[in-house]
N, C-alpha and C positions, 0 to 999 in steps of 0.2 A: 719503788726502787730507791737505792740511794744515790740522792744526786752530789755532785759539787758545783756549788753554780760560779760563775765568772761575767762579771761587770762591775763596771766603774760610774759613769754620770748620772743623773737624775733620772737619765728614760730610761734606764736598767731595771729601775726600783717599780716598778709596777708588776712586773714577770718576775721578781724577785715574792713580793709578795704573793702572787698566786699561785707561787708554787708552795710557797709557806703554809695558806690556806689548803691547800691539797691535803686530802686523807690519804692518797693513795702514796703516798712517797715521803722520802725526808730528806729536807736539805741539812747535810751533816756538816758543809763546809761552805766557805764561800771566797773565792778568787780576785782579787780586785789589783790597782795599780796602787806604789805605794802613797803614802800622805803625801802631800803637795803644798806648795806654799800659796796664802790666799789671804784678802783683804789686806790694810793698809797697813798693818804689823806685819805681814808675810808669814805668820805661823805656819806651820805644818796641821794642814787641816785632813781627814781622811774623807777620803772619797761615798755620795752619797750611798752606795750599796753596801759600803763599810759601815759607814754609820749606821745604817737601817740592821745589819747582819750583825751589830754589838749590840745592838737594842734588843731582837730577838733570842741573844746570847748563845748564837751561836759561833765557831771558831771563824777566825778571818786569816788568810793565807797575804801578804804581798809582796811576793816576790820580783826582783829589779828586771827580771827575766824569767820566764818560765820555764825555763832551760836548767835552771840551778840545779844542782843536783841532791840541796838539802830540801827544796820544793819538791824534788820530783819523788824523793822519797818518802814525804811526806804524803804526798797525792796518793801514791802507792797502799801507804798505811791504812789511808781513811776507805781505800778499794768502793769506788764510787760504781755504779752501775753504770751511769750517766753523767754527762758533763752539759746541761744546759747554758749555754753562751748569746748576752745580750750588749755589744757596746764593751767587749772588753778591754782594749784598745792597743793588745801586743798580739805580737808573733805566735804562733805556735807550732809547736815541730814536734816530729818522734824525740823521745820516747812519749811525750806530754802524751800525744795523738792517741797511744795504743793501750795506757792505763786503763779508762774506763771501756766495761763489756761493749757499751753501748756510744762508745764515742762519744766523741762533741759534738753537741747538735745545734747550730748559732740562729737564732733569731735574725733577720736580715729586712732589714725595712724597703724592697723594693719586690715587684715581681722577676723572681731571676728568673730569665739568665741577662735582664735589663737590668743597667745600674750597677753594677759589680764594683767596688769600693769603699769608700769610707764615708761620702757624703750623695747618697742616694736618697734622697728627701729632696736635698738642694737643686739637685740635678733634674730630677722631675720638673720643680717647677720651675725651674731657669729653660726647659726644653718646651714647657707649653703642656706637657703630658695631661687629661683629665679624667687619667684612674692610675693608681697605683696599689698600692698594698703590701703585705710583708711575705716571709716564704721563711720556713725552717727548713733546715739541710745539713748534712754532715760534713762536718769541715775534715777537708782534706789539703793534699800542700798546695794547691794552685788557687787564686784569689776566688772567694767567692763561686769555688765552679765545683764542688760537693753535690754528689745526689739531694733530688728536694724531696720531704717528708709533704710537707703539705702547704696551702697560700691560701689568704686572704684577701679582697679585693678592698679598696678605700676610692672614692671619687674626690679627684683635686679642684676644690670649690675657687671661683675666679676672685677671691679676694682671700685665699688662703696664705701666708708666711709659711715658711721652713718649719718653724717653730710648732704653728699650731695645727699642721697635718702631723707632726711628727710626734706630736703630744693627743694625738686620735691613735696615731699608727702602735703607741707604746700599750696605748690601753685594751688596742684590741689583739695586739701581738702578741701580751700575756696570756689571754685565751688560747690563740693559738699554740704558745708553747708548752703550755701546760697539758690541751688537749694531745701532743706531739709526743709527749711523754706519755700519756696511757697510752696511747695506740703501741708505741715500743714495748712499754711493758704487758702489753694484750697479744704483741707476735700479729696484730691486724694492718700494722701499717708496713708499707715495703716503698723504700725512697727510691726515683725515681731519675736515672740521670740528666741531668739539661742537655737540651737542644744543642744542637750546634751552632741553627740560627737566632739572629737577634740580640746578640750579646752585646752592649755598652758599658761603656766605664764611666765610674761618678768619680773620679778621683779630689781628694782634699782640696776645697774650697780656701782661696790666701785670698787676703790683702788687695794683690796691684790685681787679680781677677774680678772683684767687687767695685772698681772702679767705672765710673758711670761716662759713656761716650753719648754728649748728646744730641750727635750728629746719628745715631742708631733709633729706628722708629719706637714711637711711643710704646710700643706694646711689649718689644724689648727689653725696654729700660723698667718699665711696668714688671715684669717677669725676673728682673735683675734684684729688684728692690725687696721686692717678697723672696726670693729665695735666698737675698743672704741674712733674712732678719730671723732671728736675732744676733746672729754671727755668720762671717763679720761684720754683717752691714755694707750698705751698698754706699758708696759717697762721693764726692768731687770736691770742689774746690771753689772758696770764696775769697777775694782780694790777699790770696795767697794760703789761706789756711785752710786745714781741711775741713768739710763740712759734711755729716752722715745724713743721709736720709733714714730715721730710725724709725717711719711709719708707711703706711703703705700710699703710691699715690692714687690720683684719681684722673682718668682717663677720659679727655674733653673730646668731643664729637666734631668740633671745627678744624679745617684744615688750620694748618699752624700759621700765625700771620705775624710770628714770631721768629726770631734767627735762632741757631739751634744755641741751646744756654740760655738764650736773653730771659731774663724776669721784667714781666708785668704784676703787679702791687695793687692793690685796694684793699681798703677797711679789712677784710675776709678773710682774702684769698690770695696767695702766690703762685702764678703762673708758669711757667717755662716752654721754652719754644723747643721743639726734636727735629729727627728728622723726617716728622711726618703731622702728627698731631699733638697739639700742647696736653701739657698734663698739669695739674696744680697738686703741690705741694701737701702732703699731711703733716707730720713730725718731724722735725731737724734736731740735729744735735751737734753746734757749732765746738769747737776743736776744744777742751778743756770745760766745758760744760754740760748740764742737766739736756734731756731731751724736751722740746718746747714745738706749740703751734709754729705752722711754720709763717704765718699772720704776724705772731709776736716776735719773732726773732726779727723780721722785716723792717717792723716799725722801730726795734732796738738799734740796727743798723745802720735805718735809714736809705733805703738802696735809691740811687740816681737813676733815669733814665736812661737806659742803654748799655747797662751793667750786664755780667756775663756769668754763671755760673762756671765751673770749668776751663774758663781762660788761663 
């Protein structure tokens, strides 16, 4: 088939590639969001699926909107079979919808009809969840609620971040959309509509939701800290400035003989009291600085006796 693909950040580029590698199809074009400004000159840097899609040489589309109407005739021209979609991070509407024979088909890193939005990695593990996995389906106008082609399962390991389930979920989701794509072009696969039950929403992980109450039991805060890593980061507040937890912590088996915030210090190890069981500290990343043991940051600081995290 010919496809048009559409994605933008680094976890696009894996199903980008295997679709590359494919004998059975051609990606003739590729979709992405436009260049961006990045690092500390603010250049206009293009998006990793762009850059990977200039490398292979093939054409790159980015349009401020996919609604344009020099994109959509474009799209038109290149008469795609297929429009494989992973991470593309706009809207899409008729007429975009109706171009390709074979529709959109988005890669979706949750088992729908659970998780429907934009941060379904996060949301797993901020819920506790201990399976998840990806689903392709055809995007239609209502969020994430497209008939589903096919699913994969992934088990959410207890010391798993956001990060590196989702960097499992991109490697095996490329399989799947690839495999998602013969079966279209084979006439062997027939999508499936979702359930009506069990549907949740992941919606976009900010900021003041990443903030850590440690007055909330360990296991909580444990769950908070892994699913906003690597963004946003899970964080609170030290003698006024902020302070990120940018590593995962560890979950102490005594009841807390701590007040919730308090830090206990040694040689090692940084303590905090919750509101159930202490946890100690892995990586910190104090407001303007590098990420560091949270040992070292300690002894840099010097924390007093009866100091509070989060006050």
């Amino acid at each position: 088939m010919r496809l048009v693909f559409a994605g933008t950040p680094e976890v696009a580029v894996p199903a980008l590639e295997a679709l590359l590698a494919s004998e059975r199809h051609e990606v003739v074009a590729v979709v992405t969001r436009p260049d961006a400004p990045a690092g500390r000159g603010r250049k206009l840097v293009a998006s990793p699926v762009g850059q990977r899609a200039a490398e292979a040489g093939i054409e790159v589309l980015k349009p401020a909107k996919p609604s344009e109407p020099e994109f959509l005739a474009r799209l038109a021209e290149l008469a795609p079979d297929c429009c494989p979609v992973v991470a593309y991070g706009a809207l899409l509407r008729e007429p975009a919808l109706e171009i390709p024979a074979h529709g959109w088909v988005n890669l979706h890193f949750s088992l729908l009809p659970a998780w429907r939005g934009a941060a379904p990695v996060q949301h797993a593990v901020l819920a506790g969840d201990q399976v998840t996995g990806a689903s392709t389906f055809r995007i239609e106008r209502g969020l994430d609620s497209g008939p589903v082609f096919g699913v994969i399962t992934e088990e959410i390991r207890p010391t798993d971040t956001s990060g590196e389930l989702l960097d499992r979920l991109a490697r095996s989701g490329a399989g799947l959309l690839s495999a998602t794509m013969d079966g279209i072009e084979e006439g062997s696969l027939i999508a499936v509509p979702q359930p009506a039950d069990g549907i949740t929403l992941a919606p976009k992980i900010n900021v003041e939701d990443a903030r850590i109450e440690w007055s909330h039991p360990a296991l909580r805060i444990d769950r908070l800290v892994r699913g906003c890593a690597p963004a946003p980061g899970a964080w609170t507040t030290f003698r006024g400035e902020r302070l990120k937890l940018s590593g995962p912590v560890k979950l102490l088996t005594d009841a807390s003989e701590l007040a919730a915030g308090e830090l206990a210090v040694n040689k090692n190890s940084v303590r905090v009291g919750t509101g159930s069981h202490e946890i100690e500290l892995g990586e910190v990343q104090p407001q303007g600085k590098k990420p560091m043991r949270a040992a070292d940051w300690a002894r840099g600081v010097r924390i007093e006796s009866g100091e509070l995290l989060g006050g």
